[in-house]
C-alpha positions as CSV (number, residue, x, y, z in Angstrom):
1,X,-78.8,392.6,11.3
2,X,-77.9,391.7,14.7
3,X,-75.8,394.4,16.6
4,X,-72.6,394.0,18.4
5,X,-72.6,395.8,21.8
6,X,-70.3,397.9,23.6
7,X,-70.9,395.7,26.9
8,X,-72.8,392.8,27.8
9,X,-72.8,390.4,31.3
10,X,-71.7,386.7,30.6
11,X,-73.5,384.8,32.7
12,X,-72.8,380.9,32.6
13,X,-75.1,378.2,34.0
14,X,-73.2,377.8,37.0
15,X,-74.1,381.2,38.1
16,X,-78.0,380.6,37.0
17,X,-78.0,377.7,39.4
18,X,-76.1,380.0,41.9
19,X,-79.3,382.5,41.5
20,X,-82.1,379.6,41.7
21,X,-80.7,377.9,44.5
22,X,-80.9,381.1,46.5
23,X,-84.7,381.2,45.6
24,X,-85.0,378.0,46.5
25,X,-83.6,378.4,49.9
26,X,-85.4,380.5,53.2
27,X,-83.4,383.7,52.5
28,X,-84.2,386.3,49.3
29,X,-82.9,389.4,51.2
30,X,-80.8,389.7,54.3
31,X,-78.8,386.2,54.1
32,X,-76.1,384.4,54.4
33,X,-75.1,385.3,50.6
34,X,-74.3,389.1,50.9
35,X,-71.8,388.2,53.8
36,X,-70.1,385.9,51.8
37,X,-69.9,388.0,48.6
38,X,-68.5,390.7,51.0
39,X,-65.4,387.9,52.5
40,X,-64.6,386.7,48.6
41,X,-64.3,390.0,47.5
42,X,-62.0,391.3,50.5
43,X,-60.1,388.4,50.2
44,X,-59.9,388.8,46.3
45,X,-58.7,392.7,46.9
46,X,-56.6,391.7,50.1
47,X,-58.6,394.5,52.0
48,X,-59.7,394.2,55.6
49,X,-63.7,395.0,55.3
50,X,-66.5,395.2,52.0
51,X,-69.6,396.4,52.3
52,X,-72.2,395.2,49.7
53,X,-75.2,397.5,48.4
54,X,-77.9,397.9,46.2
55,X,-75.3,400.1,43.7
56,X,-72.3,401.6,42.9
57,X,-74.2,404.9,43.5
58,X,-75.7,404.1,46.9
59,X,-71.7,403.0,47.5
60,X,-70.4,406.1,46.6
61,X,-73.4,408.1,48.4
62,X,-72.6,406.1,52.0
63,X,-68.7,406.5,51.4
64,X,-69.3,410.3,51.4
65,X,-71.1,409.9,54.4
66,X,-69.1,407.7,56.1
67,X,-66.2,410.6,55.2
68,X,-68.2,413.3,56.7
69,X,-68.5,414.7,54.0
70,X,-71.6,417.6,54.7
71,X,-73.4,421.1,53.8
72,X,-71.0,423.5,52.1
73,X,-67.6,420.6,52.3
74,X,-66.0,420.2,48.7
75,X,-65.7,417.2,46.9
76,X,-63.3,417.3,43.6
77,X,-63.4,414.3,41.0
78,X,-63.2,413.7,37.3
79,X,-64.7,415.5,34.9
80,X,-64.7,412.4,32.6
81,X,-67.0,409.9,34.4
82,X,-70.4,409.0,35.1
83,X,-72.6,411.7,36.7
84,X,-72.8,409.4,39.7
85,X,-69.1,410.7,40.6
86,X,-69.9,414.0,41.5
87,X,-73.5,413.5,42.1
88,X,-72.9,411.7,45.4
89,X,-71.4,414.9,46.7
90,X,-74.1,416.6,46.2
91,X,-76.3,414.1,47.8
92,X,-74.7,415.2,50.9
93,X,-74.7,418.9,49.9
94,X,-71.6,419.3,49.0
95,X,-70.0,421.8,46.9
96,X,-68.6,420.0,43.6
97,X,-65.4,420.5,41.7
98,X,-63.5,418.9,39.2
99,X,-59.6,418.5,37.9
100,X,-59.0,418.1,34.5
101,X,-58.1,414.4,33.3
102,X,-54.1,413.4,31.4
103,X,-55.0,413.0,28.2
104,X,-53.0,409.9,27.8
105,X,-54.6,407.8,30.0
106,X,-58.0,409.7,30.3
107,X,-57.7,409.4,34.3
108,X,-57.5,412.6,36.8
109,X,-54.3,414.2,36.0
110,X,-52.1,414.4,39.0
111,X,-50.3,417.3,37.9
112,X,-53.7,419.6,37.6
113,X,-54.6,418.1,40.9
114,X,-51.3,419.4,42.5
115,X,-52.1,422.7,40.3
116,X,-55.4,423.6,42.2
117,X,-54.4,422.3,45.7
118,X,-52.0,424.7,45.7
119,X,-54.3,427.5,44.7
120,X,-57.5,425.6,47.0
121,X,-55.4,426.1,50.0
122,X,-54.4,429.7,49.4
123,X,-58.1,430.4,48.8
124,X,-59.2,428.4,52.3
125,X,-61.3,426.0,49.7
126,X,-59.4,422.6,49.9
127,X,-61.7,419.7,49.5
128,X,-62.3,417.4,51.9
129,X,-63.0,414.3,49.7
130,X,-61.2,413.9,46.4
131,X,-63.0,410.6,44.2
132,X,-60.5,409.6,41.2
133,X,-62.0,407.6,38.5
134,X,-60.2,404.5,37.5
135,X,-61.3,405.0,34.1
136,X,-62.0,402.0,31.7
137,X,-60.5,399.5,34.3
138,X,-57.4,401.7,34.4
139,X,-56.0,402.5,37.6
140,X,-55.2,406.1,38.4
141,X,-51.3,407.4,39.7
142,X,-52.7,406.8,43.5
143,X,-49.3,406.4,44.9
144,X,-49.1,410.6,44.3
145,X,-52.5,411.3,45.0
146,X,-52.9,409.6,48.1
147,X,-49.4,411.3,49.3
148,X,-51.2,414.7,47.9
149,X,-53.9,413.5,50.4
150,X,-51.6,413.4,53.4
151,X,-50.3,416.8,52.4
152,X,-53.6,418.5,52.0
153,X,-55.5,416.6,54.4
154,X,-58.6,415.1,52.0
155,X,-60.3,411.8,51.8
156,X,-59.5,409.3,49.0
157,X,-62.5,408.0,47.2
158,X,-61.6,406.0,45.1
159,X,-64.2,405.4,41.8
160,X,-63.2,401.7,40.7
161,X,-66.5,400.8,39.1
162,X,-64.9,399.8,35.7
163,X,-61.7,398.6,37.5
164,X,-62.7,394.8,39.8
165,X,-59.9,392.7,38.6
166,X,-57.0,395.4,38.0
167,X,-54.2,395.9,39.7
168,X,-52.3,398.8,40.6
169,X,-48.1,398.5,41.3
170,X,-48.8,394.9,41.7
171,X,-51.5,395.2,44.1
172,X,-55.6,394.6,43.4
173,X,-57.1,397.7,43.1
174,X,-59.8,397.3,46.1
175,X,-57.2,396.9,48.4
176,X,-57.5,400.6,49.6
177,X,-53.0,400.7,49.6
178,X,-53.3,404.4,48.6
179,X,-57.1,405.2,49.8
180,X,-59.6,405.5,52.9
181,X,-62.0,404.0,50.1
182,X,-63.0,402.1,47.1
183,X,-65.8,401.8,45.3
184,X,-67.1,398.8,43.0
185,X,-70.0,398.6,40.3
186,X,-71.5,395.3,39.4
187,X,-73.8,396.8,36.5
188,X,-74.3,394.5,33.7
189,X,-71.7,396.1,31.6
190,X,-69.3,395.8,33.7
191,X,-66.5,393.2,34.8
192,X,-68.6,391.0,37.1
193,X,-72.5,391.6,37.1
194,X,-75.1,391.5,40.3
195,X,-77.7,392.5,37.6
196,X,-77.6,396.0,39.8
197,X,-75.3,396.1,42.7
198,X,-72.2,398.4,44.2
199,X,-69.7,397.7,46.7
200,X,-67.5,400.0,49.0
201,X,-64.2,398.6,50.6
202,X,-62.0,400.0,53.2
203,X,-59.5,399.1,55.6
204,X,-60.5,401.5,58.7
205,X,-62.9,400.2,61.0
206,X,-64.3,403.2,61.5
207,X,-64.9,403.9,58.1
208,X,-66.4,400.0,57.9
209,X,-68.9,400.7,60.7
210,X,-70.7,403.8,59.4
211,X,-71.0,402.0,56.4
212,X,-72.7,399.5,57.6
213,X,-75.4,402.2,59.3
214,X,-75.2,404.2,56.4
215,X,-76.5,401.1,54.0
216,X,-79.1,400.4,56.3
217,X,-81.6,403.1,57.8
218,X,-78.4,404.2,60.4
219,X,-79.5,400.8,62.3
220,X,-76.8,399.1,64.8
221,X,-77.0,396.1,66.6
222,X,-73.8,396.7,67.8
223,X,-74.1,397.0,71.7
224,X,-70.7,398.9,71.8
225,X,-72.6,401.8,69.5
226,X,-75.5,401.7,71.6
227,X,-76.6,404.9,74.0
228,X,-78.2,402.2,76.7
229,X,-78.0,399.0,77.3
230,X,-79.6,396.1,75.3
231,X,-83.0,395.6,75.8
232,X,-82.9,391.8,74.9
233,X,-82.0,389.9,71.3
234,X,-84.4,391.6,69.0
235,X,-83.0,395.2,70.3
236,X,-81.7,397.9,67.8
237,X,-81.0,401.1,67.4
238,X,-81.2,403.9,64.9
239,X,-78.3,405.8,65.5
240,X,-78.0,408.1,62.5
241,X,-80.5,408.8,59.4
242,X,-79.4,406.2,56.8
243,X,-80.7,404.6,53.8
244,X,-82.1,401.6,52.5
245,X,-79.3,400.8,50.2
246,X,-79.1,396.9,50.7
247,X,-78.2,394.5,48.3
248,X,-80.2,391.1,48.1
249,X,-79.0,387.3,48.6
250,X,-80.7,386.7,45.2
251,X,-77.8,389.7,43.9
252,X,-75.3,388.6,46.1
253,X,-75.4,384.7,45.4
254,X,-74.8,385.5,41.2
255,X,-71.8,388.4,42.3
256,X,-70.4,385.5,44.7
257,X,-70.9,382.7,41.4
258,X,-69.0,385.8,39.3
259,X,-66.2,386.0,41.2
260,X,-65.4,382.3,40.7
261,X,-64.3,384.1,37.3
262,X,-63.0,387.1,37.4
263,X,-59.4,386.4,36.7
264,X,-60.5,384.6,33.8
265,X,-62.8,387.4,32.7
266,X,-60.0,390.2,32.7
267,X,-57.5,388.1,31.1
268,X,-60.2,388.1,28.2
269,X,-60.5,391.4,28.4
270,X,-56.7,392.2,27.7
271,X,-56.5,389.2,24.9
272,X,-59.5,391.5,23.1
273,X,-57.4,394.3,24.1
274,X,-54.1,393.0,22.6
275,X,-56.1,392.1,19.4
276,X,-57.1,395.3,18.7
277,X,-54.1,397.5,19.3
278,X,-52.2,395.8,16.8
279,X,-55.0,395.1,14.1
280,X,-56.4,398.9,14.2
281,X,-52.2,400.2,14.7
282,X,-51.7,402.7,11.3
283,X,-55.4,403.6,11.3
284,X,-56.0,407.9,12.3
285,X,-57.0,406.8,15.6
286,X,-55.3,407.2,19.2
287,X,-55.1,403.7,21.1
288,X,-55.8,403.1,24.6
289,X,-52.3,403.8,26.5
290,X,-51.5,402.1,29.6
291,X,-49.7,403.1,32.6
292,X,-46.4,401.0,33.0
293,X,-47.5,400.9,36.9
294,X,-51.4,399.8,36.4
295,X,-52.9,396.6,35.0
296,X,-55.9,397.1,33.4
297,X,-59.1,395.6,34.0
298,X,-60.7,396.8,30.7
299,X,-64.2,397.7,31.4
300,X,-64.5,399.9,28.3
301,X,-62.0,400.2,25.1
302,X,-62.1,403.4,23.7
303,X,-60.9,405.0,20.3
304,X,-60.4,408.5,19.7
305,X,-60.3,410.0,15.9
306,X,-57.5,412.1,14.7
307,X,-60.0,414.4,13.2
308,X,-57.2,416.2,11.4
309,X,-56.4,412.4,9.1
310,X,-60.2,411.8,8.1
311,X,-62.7,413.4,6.2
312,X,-65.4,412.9,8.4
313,X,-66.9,413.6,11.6
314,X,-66.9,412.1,15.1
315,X,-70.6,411.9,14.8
316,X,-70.5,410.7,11.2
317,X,-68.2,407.9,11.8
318,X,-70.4,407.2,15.1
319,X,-73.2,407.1,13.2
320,X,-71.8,404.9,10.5
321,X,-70.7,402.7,13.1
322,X,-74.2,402.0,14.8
323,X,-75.9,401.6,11.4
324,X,-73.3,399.2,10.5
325,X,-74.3,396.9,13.5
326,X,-71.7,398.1,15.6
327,X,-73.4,399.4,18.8
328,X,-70.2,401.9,20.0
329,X,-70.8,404.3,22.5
330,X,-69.6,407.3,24.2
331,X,-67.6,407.5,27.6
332,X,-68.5,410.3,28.6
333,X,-70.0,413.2,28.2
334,X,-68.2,415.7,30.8
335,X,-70.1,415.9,34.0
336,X,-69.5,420.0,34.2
337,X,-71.4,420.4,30.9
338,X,-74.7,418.9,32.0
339,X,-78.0,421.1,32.5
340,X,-77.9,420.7,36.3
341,X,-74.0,421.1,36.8
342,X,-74.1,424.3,34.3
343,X,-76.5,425.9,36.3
344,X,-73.9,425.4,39.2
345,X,-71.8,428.2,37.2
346,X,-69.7,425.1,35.5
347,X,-69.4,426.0,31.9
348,X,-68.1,424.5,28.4
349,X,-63.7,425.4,27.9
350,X,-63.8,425.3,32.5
351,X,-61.5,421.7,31.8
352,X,-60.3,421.7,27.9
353,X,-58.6,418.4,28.0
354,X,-62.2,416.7,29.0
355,X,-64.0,418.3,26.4
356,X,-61.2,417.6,23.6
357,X,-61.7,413.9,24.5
358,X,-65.3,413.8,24.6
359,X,-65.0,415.3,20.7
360,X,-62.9,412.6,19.4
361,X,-63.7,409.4,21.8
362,X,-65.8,406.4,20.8
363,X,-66.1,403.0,23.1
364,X,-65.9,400.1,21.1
365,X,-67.3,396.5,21.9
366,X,-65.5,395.1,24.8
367,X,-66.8,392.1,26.7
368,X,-65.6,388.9,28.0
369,X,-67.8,386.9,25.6
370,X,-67.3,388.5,22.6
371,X,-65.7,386.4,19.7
372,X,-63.4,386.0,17.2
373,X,-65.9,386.5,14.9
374,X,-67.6,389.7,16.2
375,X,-64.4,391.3,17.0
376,X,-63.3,390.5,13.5
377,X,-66.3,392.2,12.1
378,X,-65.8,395.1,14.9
379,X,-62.0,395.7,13.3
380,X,-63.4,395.3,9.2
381,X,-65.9,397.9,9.9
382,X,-63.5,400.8,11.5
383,X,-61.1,400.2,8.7
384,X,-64.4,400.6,6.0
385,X,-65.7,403.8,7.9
386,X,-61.8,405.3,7.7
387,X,-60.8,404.5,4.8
């Protein structure tokens, strides 16, 4: 029996000819592809400057760096996201928090956020970056938190891994409107695919040129950053410790070849979408709500069980699911109540609303080349398992 996934790339032969004629050419790594994956994707966004790396990690590690974010700053984010999130403040030895997520739209609730500012600056512990998850493709309320920003004088991160495509009060997300930052993932599962590959975006050139250092080993050619003066055309200098977080033309040339279909791959995404809200509608689930103000870019579609209107479990019904060659999965398992973060002093009740989801959730397949067929089966197999 062959399994339906949760994600999958789609990778057409256009872009496999994108990729060979790459390796065919004089440049594998530092080419002429990466720089013009970087233009199509700013353009796409309608942002100013993109900076292409080896993942959306690295992207969110050199954004935090490019904030200043240091030893003992605070960085606050999602508790319902990949570890990556808060991990990349800790890269930079950072003191990690998080704000409970709206249990409507599973995103960073704006209210909580508003909650412990208040309280952060009474206690002299505001944070100094703030990363909001776009989660699933959805675009969080960034119009508030970006004025919460203003007011309490923190650095907007934004986490739009699942979210390339979406739009947010009729603008792309990416174009960094109501952030100093955004942050794209080009994993395999996700909306376009660089096999591995990240992106960060910004607007300030500031921002832009530590960036650039940041990705790779804090090197500038830039004789305007330089503390003498040009020695001839091979000069550099290594101006700050950086990384080596580059991407490669061979990634670069199938991410450009991807973009080519983006549109085309979201509008897929919401057709699935559509389908399933109104063939699973009457079942004891909760459906995916949207935001009036966002467009969704649907990386992930996820159910959650009203435990309370079926006999069996969250893990049974997962279980039955996979065995039935339907490979769900779960998005995510709150970042607080891992090992490492728990020994941090984070513990299991610290953000209810999280947890609550993570008990009931389940990602269903999603992916711009599913079809008919295996979405069909997808929907006939909930409605066996809940019956």
């Amino acid at each position: 029996m062959k399994t339906i996934p949760y994600g999958r790339q789609d990778i057409s032969q256009v872009d496999i000819q994108a990729v060979v004629n790459v390796l065919q050419s004089d440049w594998l790594t530092q080419g002429p592809a990466i720089e013009q994956f970087e233009k199509k994707a700013a353009e796409y966004c309608g942002v100013q400057y993109a900076v292409a790396v080896n993942s959306a990690t690295s992207a969110l590690h050199i954004a935090c760096m490019a904030a200043g974010l240091g030893q003992g700053d605070i960085l606050w984010t999602s508790p319902n996201t990949f570890v990556a999130s808060a991990n990349c403040g800790r890269y930079c030895g950072a003191v990690i928090d998080f704000v409970d997520i709206d249990f409507r739209t599973y995103n960073m609730s704006v209210e909580k956020l508003e909650q412990k500012l208040v309280k952060a600056k009474t206690d002299g512990k505001l944070p100094k970056v703030v990363v909001p998850v776009h989660f699933s493709g959805q675009s969080c309320e960034l119009e508030r938190i970006y004025e919460l920003a203003k007011e309490y004088g923190f650095i907007v991160v934004e986490d739009a891994s699942h979210a390339i495509g979406g739009r947010y009060k009729e603008q792309k997300i990416g174009s960094c409107a109501y952030s100093d930052m955004t942050v794209f993932s080009f994993h395999p599962v996700k909306i376009v695919t660089t096999a591995e590959g990240g992106m960060v975006l910004t607007n300030k050139p500031e921002l832009y040129e530590k960036l650039i250092q940041f990705r790779s080993h804090g090197i500038t050619r830039n004789p305007e950053l330089m503390t003498e003066e040009v020695h001839g055309p091979w000069y550099y200098q290594q101006i700050d410790l950086g990384y080596n977080y580059r991407m490669t033309d061979i990634q670069a040339a199938l991410g450009l070849s991807q973009m080519d279909r983006l549109d085309e791959f979201v509008a897929r995404r919401q057709a699935i979408a559509k389908k399933y809200n109104e063939e699973l509608q009457g079942l004891p689930l909760i459906l995916p709500w949207q935001h009036p103000d966002t467009y969704s870019a649907y990386h992930l579609y996820v159910i959650c069980l009203e435990e309370d209107k079926i006999t069996k479990t969250h893990k049974q019904v997962f279980e039955e699911l996979r065995q039935a060659g339907i490979g769900v999965n779960l998005h995510y398992i709150p970042v607080h109540t891992q090992p490492y973060y728990r020994h941090l002093g984070f513990e299991w009740g610290d953000f209810p609303v999280s947890e609550y989801y993570y008990s009931t959730a389940i990602s269903i397949p999603m992916y711009s080349a599913m079809t008919e067929e295996e979405q069909d089966k997808v929907i006939h197999t909930i409605k066996e398992v809940l019956s």
